[in-house]
LUMLUMFI-261094 format. One record per residue (C-alpha): residue number from 1; residue in three letters; x, y, z. Coordinates in steps of 0.1 Angstrom, whole numbers, always signed. Layout:
<patis>
resi|resn|x|y|z
NUM|ALA|X|Y|Z
...
</patis>
This chain:
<patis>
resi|resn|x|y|z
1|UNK|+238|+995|-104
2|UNK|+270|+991|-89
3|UNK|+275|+979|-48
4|UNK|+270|+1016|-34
5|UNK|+234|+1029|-36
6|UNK|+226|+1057|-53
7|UNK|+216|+1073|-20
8|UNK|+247|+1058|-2
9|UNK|+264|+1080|-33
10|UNK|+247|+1113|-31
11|UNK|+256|+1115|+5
12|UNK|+295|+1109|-2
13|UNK|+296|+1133|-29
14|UNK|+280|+1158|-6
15|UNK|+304|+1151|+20
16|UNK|+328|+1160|-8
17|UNK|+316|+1192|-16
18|UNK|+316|+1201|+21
19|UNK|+276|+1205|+20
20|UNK|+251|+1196|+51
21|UNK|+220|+1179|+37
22|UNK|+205|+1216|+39
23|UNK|+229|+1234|+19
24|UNK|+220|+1206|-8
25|UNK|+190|+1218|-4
26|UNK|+189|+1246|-8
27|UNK|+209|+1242|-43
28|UNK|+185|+1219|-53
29|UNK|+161|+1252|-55
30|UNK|+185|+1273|-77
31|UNK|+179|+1248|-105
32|UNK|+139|+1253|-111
33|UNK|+112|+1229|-100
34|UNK|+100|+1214|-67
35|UNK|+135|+1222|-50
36|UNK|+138|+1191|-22
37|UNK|+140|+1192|+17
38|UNK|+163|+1184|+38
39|UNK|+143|+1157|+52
40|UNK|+137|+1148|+17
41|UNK|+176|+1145|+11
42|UNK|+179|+1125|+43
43|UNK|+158|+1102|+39
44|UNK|+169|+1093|-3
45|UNK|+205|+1090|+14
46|UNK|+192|+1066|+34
47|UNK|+170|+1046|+13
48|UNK|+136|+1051|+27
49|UNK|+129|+1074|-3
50|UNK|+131|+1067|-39
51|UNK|+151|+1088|-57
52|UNK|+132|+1102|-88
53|UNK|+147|+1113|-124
54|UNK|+134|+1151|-114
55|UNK|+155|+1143|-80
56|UNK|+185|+1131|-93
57|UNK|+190|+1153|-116
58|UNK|+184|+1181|-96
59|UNK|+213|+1170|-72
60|UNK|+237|+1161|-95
61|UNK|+231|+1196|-114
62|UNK|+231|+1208|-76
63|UNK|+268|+1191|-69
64|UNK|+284|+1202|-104
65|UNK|+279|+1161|-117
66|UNK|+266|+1140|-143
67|UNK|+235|+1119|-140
68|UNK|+251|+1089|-148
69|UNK|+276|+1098|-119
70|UNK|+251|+1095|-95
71|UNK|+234|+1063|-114
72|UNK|+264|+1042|-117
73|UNK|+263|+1043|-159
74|UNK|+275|+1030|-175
75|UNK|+266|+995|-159
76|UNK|+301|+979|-176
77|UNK|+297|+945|-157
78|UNK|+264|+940|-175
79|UNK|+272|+954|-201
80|UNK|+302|+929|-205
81|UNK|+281|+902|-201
82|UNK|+258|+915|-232
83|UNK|+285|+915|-250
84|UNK|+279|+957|-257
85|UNK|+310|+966|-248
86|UNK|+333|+959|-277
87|UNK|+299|+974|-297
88|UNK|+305|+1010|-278
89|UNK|+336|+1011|-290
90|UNK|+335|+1005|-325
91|UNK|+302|+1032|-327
92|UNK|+330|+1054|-313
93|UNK|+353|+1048|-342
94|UNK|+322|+1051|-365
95|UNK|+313|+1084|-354
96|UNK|+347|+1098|-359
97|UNK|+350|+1102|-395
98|UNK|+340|+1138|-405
99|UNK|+355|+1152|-436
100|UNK|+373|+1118|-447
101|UNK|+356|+1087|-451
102|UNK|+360|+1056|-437
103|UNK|+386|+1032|-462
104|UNK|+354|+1011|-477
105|UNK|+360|+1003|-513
106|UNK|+327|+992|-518
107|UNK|+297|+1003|-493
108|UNK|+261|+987|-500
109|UNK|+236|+1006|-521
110|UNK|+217|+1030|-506
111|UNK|+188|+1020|-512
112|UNK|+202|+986|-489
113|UNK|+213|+1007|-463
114|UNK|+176|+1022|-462
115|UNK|+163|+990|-458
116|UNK|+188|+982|-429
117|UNK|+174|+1015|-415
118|UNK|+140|+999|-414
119|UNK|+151|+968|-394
120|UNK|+171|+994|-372
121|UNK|+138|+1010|-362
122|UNK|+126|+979|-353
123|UNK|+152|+968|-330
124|UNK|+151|+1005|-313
125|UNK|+112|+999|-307
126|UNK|+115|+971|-291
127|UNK|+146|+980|-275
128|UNK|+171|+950|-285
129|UNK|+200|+965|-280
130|UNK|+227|+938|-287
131|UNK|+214|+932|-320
132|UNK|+207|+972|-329
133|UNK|+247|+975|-316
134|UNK|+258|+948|-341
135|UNK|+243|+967|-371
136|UNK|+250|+1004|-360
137|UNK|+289|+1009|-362
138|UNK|+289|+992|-399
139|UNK|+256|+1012|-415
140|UNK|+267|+1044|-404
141|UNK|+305|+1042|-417
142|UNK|+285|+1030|-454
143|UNK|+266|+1060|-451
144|UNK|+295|+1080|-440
145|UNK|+308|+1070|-472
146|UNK|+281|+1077|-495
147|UNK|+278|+1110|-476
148|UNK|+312|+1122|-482
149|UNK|+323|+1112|-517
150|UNK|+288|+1111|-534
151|UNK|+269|+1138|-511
152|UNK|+230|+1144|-524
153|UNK|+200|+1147|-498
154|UNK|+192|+1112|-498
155|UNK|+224|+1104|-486
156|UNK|+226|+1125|-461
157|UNK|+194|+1116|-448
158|UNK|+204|+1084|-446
159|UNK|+238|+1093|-425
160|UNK|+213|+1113|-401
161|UNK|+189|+1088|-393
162|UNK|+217|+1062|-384
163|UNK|+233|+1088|-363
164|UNK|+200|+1093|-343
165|UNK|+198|+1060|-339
166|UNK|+231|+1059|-322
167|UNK|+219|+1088|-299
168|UNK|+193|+1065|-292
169|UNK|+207|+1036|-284
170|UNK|+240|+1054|-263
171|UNK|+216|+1075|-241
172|UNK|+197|+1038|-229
173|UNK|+233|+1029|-221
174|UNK|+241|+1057|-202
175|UNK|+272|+1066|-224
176|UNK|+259|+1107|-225
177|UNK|+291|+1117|-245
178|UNK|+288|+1095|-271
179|UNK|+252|+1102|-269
180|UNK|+262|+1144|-274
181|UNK|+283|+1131|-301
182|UNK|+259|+1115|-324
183|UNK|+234|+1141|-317
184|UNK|+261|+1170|-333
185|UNK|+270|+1145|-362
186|UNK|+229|+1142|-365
187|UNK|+223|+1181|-367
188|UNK|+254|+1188|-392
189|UNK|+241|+1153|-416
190|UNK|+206|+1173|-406
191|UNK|+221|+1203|-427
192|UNK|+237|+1186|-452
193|UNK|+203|+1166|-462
194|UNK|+187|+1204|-466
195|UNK|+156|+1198|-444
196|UNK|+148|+1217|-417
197|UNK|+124|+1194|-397
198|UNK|+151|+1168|-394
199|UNK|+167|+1196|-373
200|UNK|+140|+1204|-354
201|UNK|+140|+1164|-344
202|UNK|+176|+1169|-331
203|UNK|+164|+1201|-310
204|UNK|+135|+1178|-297
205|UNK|+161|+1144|-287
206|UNK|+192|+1171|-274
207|UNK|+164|+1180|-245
208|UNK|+168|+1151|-230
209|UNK|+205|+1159|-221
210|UNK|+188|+1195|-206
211|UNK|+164|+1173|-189
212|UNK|+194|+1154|-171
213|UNK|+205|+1185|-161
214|UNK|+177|+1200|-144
215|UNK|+174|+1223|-169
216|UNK|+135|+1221|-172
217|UNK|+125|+1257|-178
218|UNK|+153|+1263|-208
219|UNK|+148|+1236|-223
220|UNK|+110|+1239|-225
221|UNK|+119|+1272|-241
222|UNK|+138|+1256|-267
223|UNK|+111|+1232|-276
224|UNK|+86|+1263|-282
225|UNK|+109|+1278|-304
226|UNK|+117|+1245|-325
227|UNK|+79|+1246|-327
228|UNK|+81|+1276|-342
229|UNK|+99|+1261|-370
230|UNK|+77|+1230|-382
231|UNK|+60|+1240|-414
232|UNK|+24|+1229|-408
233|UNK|+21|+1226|-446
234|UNK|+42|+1193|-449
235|UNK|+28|+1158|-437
236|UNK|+50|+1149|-409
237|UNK|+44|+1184|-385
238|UNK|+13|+1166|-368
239|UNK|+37|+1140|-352
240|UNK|+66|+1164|-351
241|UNK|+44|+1190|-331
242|UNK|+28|+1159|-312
243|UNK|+60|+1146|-301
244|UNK|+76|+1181|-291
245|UNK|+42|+1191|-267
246|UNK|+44|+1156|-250
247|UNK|+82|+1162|-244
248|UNK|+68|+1196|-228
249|UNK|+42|+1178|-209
250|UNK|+71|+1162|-186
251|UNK|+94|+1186|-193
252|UNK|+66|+1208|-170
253|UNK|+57|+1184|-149
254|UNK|+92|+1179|-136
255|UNK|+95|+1217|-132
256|UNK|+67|+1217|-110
257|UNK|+42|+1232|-131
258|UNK|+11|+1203|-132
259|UNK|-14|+1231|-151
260|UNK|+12|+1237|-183
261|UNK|+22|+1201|-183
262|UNK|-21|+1191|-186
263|UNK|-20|+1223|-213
264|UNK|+8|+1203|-235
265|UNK|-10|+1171|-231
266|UNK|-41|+1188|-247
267|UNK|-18|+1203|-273
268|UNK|-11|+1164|-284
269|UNK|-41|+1151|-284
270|UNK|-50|+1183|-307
271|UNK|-19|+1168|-325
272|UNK|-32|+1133|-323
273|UNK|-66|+1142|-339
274|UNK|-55|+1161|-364
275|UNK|-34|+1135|-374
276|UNK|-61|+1113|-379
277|UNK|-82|+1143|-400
278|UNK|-58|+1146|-423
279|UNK|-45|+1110|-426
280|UNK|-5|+1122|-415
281|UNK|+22|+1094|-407
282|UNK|+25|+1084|-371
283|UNK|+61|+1075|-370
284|UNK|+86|+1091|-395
285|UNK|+105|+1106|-373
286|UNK|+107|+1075|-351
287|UNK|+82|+1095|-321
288|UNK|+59|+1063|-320
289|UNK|+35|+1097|-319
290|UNK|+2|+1074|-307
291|UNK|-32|+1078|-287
292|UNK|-15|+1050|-265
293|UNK|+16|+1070|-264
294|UNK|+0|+1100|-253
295|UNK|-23|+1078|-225
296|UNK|+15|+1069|-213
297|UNK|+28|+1101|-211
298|UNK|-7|+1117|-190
299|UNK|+4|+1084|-166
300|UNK|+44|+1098|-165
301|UNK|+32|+1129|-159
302|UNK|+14|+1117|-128
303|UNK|+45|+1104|-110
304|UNK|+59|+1135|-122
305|UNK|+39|+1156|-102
306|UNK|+40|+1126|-73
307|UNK|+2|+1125|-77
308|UNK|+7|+1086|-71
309|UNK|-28|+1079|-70
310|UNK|-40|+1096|-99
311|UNK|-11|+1075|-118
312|UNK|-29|+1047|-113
313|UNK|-63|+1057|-125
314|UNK|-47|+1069|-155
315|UNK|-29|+1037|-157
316|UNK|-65|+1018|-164
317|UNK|-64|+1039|-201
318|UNK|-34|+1029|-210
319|UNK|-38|+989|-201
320|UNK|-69|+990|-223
321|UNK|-67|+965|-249
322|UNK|-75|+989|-278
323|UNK|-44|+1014|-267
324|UNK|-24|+989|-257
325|UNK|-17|+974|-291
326|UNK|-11|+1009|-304
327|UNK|+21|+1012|-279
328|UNK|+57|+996|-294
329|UNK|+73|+974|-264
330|UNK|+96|+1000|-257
331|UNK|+69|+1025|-244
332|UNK|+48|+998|-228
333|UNK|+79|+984|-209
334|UNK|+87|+1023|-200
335|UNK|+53|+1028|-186
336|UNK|+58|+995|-164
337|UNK|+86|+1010|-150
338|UNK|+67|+1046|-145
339|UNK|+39|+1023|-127
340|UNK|+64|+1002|-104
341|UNK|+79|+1036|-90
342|UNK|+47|+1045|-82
343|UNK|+37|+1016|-64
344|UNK|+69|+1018|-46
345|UNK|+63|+1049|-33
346|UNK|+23|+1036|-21
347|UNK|+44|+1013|-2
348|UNK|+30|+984|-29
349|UNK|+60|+961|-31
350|UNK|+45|+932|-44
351|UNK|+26|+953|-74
352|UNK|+57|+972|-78
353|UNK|+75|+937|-83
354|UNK|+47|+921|-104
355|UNK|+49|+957|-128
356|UNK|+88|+954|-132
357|UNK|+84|+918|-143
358|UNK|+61|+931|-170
359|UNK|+83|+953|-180
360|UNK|+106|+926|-180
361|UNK|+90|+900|-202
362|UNK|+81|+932|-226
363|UNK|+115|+942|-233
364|UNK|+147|+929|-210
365|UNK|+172|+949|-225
366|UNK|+157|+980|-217
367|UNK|+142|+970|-179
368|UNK|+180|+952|-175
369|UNK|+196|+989|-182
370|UNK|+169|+1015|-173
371|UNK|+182|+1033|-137
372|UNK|+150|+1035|-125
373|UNK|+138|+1002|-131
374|UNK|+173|+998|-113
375|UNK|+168|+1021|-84
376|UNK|+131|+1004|-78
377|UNK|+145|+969|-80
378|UNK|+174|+984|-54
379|UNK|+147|+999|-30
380|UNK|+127|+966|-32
381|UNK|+157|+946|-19
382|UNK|+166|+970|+11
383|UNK|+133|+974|+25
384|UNK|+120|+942|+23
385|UNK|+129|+911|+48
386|UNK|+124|+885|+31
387|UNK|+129|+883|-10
388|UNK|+108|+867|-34
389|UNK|+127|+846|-54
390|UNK|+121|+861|-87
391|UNK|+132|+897|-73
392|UNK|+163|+879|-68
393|UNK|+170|+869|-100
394|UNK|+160|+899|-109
395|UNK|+186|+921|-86
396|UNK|+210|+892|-97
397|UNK|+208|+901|-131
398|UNK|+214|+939|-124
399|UNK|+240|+929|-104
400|UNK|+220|+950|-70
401|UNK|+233|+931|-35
</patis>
């Protein structure tokens, strides 16, 4: 995060839009959800509050900004230091090429490019994101090629999956118009490759982008009609339909509504079973669609709802052994990071420490450039008066003063 707190940043771009805390407010409640106080506001902008992804993106919907605005993303002094930079750029160039190929004389076989898809997953689920960046820019301008001169499904397919990787890894970065950008080459590649459930996947990964914007209600609306597309006939719709009623789980919960979001979480765990009935893949779609995954989201959808408590008891299922092992480390370091907001907001620093350090040792990349593990690690630092050395290092590495 950079020098100015986040809450340090919602108060000057208030200022700028010639809004009291109140009249923030206030616009906070046209936007669906909880709505916040104006004590709420206060006390955020003052760093005696944490500032949740539901209350972040509220305000920044509220003031006519990005997310990332309001987080500081992209972090470009860390990402400097990773050496991501110079990656961004040449996913940029990659995802220019539309109707003329990339000048590559000779692009790998497909059916090597599939195979470098495979080791892509792998990096994405345990959320290396130096490495995945190395591999991106080249596999998709091969597949590019193969797209364009040679065309076929399994082409295509190919192109699409590397493009949703890119969404992938850009959103984590916080670079949301590259992110908008590989999603729209996804859903045309989607097209191209003649199968509609690929499509429904983009549908499910573009509501994140409404979920930045506050935009809970529509894009819950747009889940249940992708739903309404997923042929139940075909193998993968137990993980597809799995994956989309999880997304709705928090997609209610941050709107407010804690009944539909525990109805969704029923609807996947219908999923999840009848998955295991009729013996369907887990992960083609790259949904990590899991019992553990689901245990993590009912968790999420605690601190959702700011039933902090209950968060914690729900926590005990997922750090069983048996589930555990059945979460990839990006998930597991994601629910760390659910967990230490929690605790923050019990007024638990030292668990809330001991939970980002999890996270941590899980998977760095993703705890180094996650705003939340960011904004915890940045409330830890100001409220307490003496800092534990590896909390230090810690805000050291984020670059938080």
């Amino acid at each position: 995060m950079d020098p100015e707190s986040i809450g340090r940043k919602i108060a000057r771009q208030r200022k700028k839009a010639d809004l009291t805390q109140q009249e923030l407010a206030d616009r906070t409640r046209l936007h669906g959800g909880y709505g916040y106080s104006r004590s709420h506001i206060a006390q955020v902008e003052r760093g005696h509050k944490l500032a949740t992804p539901a209350f972040v993106s509220s305000v920044a919907a509220a003031l006519g900004l990005q997310v990332a605005d309001l987080y500081g993303q992209p972090y470009h002094d860390t990402l400097t230091s990773d050496g991501i930079t110079t990656v961004v750029g040449a996913l940029r160039d990659a995802l220019a090429y539309v109707d003329v190929p990339p000048s590559i004389t000779s692009p790998r076989p497909l059916s090597l490019l599939e195979e470098e898809l495979r080791i892509v997953h792998g990096l994405l689920q345990q959320a290396r994101h130096t490495r995945l960046g190395v591999l991106l820019p080249a596999l998709i301008e091969e597949a590019t090629v193969h797209a364009l001169e040679a065309g076929g499904e399994r082409a295509w397919r190919v192109l699409h999956h590397a493009q949703v990787a890119a969404v992938r890894l850009t959103r984590k970065l916080g670079f949301e118009d590259l992110s908008e950008l590989s999603a729209e080459r996804a859903r045309a590649s989607a097209a191209a490759a003649q199968d509609p459930h690929l499509g429904v996947m983009v549908s499910w990964r573009r509501t994140l982008v409404m979920m930045a914007r506050a935009q809970w209600r529509p894009a819950l609306a747009a889940l249940e009609y992708a739903a309404r597309l997923v042929d139940l006939d075909r193998s993968d719709s137990s993980e597809i339909l799995g994956a989309i009623y999880l997304r709705c789980a928090v997609l209610a919960a941050r709107s407010g509504d804690e009944a539909a979001a525990d109805g969704y979480l029923a609807q996947a765990e219908e999923m999840d079973a009848r998955a295991e009935r009729l013996q369907h893949p887990r992960d083609r779609h790259a949904t990590t669609f899991t019992s553990g995954n689901i245990a993590v989201h009912r968790a999420a959808v605690a601190v959702e709802v700011r039933n902090y408590d209950a968060a914690l008891q729900r926590d005990a299922r997922v750090t069983d052994q048996q589930v555990a092992t059945t979460l990839i480390p990006e998930r597991h370091a994601h629910h760390h990071i659910d967990m230490a907001r929690a605790l923050a907001e019990l007024g638990k620093p030292r668990e809330a420490l001991e939970r980002l350090e999890k996270a941590q040792r899980i998977a760095p990349q993703l705890t180094l450039y996650h705003p939340q593990a960011r904004l915890v690690t940045q409330h830890l630092v100001d409220t307490q008066r003496a800092l534990p050395s590896s909390l230090r290092r810690m805000a050291d590495r984020m670059r938080i003063t």
